[in-house]
N, C-alpha and C positions, 0 to 999 in steps of 0.2 A: 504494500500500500504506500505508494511514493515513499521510499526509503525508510521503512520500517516494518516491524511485525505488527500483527494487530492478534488480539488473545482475548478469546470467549473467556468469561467465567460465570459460574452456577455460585452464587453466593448464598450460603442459606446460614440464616441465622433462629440457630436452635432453640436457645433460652435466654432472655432479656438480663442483662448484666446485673449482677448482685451492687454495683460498684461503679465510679468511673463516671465520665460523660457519657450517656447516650448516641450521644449522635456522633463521638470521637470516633469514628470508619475508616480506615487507613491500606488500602491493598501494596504491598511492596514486591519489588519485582527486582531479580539479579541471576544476571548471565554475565560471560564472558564475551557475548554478543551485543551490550547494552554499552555505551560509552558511559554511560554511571547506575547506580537502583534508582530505581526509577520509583514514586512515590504519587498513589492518586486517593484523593480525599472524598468525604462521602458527596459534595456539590459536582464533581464530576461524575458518581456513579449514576447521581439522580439525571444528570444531563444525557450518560450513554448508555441508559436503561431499556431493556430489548425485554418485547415479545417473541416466543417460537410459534407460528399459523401454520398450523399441517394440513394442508389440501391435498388434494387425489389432482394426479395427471390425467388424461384419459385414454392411457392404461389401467386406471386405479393404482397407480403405486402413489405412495406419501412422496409429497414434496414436503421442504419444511423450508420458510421463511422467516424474517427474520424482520419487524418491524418496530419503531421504536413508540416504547407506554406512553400512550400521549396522557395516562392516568395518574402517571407520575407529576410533583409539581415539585419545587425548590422548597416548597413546607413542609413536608413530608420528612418523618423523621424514624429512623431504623426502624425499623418490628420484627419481631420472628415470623418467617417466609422465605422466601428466595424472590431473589433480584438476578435478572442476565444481565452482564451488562459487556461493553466490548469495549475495551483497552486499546489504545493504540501507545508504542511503543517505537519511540527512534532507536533505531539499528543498526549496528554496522552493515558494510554490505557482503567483506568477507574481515575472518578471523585466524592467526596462527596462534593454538595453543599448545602452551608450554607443559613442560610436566606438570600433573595436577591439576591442569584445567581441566573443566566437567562442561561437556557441548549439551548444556539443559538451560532452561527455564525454571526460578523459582517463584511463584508467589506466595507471601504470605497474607494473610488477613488478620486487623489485628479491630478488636473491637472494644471500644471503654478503656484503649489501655494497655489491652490485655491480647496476646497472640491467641487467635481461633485455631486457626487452620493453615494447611500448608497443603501446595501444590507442587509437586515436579514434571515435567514435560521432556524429553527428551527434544534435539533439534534436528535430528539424522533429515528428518522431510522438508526442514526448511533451508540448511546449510549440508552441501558437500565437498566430500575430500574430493581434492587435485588430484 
């Protein structure tokens, strides 16, 4: 996507923080691929917050699109559910690693504060060897 990756994520938020700010949402992002961690707050997730629409082709096979919540608004403030929301991510375009570099993606989610969840991704489909 003009010089960068872009990354779905399923963010589901299980149970409402004992603790913390509310609305402190924080997703962190680090590869060897990123020219820094990348850092996106929760006014960003509300801004690139996606529906999945699964229609029939007419074969009847599922399509799935991808449209964004126009239900979502800037007042809107965390709740336990899931949020899509889609990431764009500046990129290199290629990369040499060194001993010990890892060709992944990590996100993590960090809520109130507090780290949720983590994600790894391999990059074999986005990045190849010479």
């Amino acid at each position: 996507m003009g010089g960068g990756l872009q990354c779905w994520l399923t963010l589901n938020f299980r149970n409402l923080p004992k603790s913390g700010d509310v609305d402190d949402v924080r997703v962190t992002f680090n590869s060897v691929v990123l020219y820094q961690d990348e850092t996106f707050d929760w006014p960003y997730m509300l801004e690139n917050d996606y529906l999945f629409k699964t229609t029939k082709d007419w074969l009847g096979n599922d399509l799935t699109s991808f449209t964004p919540d126009v239900g979502t608004t800037a007042a809107d403030h965390p709740a336990v559910g899931e949020k899509r929301v889609l990431f764009r991510l500046p990129s290199k375009e290629s990369v040499v690693l060194k001993p010990g570099d890892e060709d992944r993606l990590v996100a993590t989610l960090y809520w109130a504060g507090k780290k949720q969840d983590t994600m790894v991704r391999g990059l074999f489909t986005v990045y190849q060897k010479k």
